[in-house]
N, C-alpha and C positions, 0 to 999 in steps of 0.2 A: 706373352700371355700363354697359358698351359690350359691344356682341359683338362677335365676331369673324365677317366676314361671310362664307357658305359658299362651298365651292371649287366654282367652277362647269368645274374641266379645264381651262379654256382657258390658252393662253400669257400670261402678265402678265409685264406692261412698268411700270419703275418711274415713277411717275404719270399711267399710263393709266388714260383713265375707259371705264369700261363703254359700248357701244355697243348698244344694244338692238335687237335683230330682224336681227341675220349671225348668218347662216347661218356654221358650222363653217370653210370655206373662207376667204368674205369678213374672217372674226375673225385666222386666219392672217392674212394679206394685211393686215389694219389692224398686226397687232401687228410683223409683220414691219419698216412703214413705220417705223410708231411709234420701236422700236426703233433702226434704221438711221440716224433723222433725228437722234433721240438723240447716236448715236455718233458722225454727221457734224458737229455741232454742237460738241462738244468734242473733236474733232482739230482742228477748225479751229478752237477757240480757242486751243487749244496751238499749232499752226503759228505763229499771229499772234504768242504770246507769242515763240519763237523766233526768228523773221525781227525784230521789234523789239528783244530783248537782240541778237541779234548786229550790227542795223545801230548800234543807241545805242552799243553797245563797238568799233564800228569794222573789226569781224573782217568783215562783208559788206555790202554794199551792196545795198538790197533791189530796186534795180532789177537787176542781176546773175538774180537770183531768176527772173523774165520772161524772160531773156535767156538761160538754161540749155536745152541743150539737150542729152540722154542720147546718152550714146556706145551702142554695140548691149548688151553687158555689160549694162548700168544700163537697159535697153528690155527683156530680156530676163529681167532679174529682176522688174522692174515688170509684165511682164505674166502670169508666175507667180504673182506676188503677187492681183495682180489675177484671177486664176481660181481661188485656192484662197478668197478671201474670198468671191465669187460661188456658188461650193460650197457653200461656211457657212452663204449667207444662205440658198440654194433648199433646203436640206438638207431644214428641217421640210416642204414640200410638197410634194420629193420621195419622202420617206416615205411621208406620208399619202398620195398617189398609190401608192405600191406595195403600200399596206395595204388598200387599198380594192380593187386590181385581185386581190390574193390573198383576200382577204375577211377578214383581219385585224386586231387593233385593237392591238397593240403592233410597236414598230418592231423591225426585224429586227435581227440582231446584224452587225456589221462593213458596215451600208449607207452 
């Protein structure tokens, strides 16, 4: 028979191993990584898969791909994109910075 092993709070990331001896912060900041590298790992597999179906079927040429360059429209939404994901990521240790400076231990409502 197996236990289940106890919840120690912290943020878990699916197949992260424990890190012994971080500190509260430091554990953020690992699982953040963890998580992010994760996510960067399979966009980019998917990307690959994409840029290959469409060069294999002829619809793009993946040198085109290098050679694109965003009109303001498509800069302007990318870099929206690119700040609301940046939000995401810093969210958790924006909190815990604003918990810590109110001297609270749950996150606020609409932070």
């Amino acid at each position: 028979m197996t236990t289940k092993p106890q919840s120690t709070g912290k943020p878990q990331t699916a197949g992260r191993r424990a890190m012994p001896g971080l500190d509260e912060s430091d554990d953020q900041t690992f699982a953040m990584i963890a998580a992010l590298t994760s996510e960067l790992a399979m966009a980019r597999e998917r990307i690959d898969t994409l840029e290959r179906l469409l060069d294999a079927g002829g619809a793009l040429d993946r040198a085109a791909i290098e050679r694109y360059v965003p009109d303001e429209t498509a800069s302007t939404e990318r870099g929206a994109l690119r700040q609301r994901i940046i939000a995401k990521v810093f969210r958790p240790i924006r909190e815990a910075a604003i918990r810590r400076t109110q001297g609270t231990s749950t996150p606020e409502a609409g932070v």
